[in-house]
N, C-alpha and C positions, 0 to 999 in steps of 0.2 A: 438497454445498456446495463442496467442494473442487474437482471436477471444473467445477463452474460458474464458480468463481473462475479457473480455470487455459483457460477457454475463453468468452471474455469479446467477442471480435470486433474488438477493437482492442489490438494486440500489448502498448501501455503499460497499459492494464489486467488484460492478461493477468499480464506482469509485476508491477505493483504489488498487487494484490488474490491473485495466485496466490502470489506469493513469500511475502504475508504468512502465508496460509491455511498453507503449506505450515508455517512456520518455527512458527507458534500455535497452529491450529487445537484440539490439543489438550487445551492447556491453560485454554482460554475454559471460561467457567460460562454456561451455559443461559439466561440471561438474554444474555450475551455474546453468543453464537451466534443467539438472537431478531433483535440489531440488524446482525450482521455481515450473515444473512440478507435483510433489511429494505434495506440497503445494495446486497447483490449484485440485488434487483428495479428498484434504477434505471437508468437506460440508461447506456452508455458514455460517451456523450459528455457529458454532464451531471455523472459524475461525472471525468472528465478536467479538464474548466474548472474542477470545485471543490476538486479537490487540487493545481492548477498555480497556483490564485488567480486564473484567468483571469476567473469571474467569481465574486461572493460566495454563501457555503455556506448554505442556506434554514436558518435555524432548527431547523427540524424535522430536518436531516439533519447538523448540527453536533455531533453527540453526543460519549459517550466512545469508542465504537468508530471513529468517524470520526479522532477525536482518534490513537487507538491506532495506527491506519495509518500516518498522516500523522507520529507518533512513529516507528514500526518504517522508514518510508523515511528521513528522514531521517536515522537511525542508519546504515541503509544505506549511502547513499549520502558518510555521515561515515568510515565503512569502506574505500568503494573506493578515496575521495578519499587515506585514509592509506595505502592499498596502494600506489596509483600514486606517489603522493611518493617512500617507500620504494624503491621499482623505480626510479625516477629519478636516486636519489643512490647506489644499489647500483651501478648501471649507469657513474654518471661516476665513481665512485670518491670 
């Protein structure tokens, strides 16, 4: 699963579904790992428009693991945002 998540065919899934794997995968319970799995059998592009919001998430594929991504990126991406701030104000003084 790992290796699938980290080679995905489209670089921002590589990214978002590999960083997760990478940061979690672990720690998921087996039931976890059922829906993560379940997830990585959709296509790229399907899941691109459903975690950009570009279009709405099927029911069926809005779960907690879905949820869980879409939690882990946006922590993410709440991280890089405070890095960069940081470097901005270290840098003017």
């Amino acid at each position: 699963m790992l290796y699938r998540a980290n080679h995905r065919g489209i670089k921002e899934m590589d990214i978002m579904l590999g960083g997760f794997a990478e940061a979690r995968i672990g720690g998921l319970s087996d039931g976890e790992l059922d829906l993560f799995e379940a997830l990585l059998e959709e296509s790229d592009r399907d899941l691109l428009t459903w975690f950009t919001g570009e279009v709405a998430v099927p029911t069926e594929v809005r779960n907690s693991m879905f949820e869980m991504i879409l939690d882990f990126q946006e922590q993410r991406v709440d991280t890089e945002n405070r890095g960069d701030r940081e470097g901005r104000q270290n840098r003017n003084g």
